[in-house]
Residue frames relative to the residue before (quaternion, step in Angstrom):
aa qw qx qy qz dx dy dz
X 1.0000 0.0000 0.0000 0.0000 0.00 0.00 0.00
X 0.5941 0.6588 -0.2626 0.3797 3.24 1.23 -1.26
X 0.6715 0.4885 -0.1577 0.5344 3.73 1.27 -1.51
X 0.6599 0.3828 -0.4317 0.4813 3.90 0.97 -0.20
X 0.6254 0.6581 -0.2897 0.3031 3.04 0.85 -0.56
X 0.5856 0.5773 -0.1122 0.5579 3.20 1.95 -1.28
X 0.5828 0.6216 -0.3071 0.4238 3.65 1.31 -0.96
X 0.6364 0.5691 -0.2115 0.4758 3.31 1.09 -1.89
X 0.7502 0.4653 -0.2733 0.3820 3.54 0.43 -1.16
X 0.6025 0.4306 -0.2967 0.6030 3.65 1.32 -1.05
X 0.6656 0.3592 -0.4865 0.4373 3.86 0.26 -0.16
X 0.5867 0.4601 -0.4888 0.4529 3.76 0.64 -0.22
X 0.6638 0.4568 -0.4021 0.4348 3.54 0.21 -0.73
X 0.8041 0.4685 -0.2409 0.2757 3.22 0.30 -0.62
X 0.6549 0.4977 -0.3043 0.4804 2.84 1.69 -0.37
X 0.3307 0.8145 -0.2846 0.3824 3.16 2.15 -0.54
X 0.6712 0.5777 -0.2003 0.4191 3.06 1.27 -2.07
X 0.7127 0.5352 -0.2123 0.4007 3.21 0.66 -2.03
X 0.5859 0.5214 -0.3792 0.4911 3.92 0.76 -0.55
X 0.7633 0.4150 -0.2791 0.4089 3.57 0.20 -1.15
X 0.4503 0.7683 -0.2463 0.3825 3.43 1.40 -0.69
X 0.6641 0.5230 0.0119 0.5341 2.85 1.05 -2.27
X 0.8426 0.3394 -0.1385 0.3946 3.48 0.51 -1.21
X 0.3463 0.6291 -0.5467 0.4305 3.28 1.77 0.48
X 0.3848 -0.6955 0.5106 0.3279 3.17 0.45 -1.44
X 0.7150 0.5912 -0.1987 0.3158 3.65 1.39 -0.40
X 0.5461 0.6688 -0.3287 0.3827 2.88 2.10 0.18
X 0.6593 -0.5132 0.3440 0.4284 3.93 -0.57 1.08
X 0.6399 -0.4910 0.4117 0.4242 3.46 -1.08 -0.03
X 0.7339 0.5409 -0.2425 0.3315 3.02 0.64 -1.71
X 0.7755 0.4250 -0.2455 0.3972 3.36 1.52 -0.69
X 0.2998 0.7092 -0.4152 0.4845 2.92 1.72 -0.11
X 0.7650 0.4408 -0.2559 0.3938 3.58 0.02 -1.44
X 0.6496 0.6164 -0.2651 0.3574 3.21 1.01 -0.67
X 0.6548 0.5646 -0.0323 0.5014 3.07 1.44 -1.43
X 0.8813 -0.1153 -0.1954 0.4145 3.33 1.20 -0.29
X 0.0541 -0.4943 0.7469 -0.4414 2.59 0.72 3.00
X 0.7627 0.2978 -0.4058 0.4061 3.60 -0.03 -1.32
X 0.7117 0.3898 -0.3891 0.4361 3.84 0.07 -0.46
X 0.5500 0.3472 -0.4871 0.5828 3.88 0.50 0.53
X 0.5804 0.4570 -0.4472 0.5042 4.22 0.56 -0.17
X 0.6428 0.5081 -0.4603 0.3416 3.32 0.41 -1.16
X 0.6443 0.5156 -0.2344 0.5139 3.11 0.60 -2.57
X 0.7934 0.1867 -0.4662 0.3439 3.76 -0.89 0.05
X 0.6381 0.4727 -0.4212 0.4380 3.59 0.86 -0.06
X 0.5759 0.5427 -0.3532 0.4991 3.62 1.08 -0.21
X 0.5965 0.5119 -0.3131 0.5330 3.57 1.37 -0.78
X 0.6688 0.5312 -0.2936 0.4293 3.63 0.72 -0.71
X 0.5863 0.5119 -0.2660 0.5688 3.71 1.11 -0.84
X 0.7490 0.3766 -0.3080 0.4498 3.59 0.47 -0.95
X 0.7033 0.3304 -0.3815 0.5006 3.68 0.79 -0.30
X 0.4699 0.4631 -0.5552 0.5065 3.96 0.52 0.22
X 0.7916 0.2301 -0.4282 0.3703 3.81 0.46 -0.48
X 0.3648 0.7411 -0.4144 0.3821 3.03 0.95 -0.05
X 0.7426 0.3513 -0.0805 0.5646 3.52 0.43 -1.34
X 0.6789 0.2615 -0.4575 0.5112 3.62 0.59 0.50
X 0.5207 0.4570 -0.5151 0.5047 3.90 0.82 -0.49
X 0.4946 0.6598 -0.4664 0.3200 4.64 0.75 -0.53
X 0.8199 0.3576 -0.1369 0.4256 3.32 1.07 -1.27
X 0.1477 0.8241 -0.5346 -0.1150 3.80 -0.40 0.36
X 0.6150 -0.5571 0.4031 0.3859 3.30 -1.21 0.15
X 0.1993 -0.7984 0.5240 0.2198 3.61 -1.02 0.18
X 0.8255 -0.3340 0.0367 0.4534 3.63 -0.85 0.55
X 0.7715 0.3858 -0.1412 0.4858 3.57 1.49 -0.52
X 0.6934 -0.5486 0.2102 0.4172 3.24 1.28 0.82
X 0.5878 0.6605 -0.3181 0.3420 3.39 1.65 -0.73
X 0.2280 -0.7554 0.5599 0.2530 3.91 -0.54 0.51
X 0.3572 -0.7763 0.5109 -0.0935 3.03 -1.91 1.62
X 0.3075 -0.6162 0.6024 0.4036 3.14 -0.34 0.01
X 0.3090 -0.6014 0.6812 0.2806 3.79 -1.41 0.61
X 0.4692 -0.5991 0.6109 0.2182 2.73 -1.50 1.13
X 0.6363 -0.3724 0.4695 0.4858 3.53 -1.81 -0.76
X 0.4688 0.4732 -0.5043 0.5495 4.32 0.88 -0.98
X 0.7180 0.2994 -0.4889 0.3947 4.07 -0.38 -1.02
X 0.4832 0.6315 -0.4869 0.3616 3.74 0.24 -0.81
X 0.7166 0.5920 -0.1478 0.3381 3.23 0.30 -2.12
X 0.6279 0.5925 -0.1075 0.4931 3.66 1.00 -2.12
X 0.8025 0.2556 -0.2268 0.4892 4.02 0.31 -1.41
């Protein structure tokens, strides 16, 4: 858990990196292009992680152990 957790964070930074990079403006073309393939890999793989947790924080248990789908009232309530 510890090592996804470590992944997610090192793909932000890095993409962090790759933006500021980009948004200097001094990087060649060729490396430009390069730079944002890997920061469009990162960003959809960072999107993917964040909806998988996403969809498990959706479901909670209720008082009998049984998992639910939260409505929009629970949304509203927490």
């Amino acid at each position: 858990m510890m090592a996804k957790k470590n992944d997610f964070a090192q793909s932000i930074s890095k993409l962090e990196e790759i933006v500021a990079a980009l948004e200097k403006g001094d990087v060649p073309l060729e490396d430009a292009i390069e730079l944002y393939k890997e920061g469009m890999t990162l960003s959809k793989s960072c999107h993917s992680q964040l909806e998988k947790a996403e969809k498990q924080l959706v479901t909670m248990m209720d008082e009998e152990g049984i998992e639910t789908p939260m409505t929009n009232n629970d949304e509203k309530e927490a």
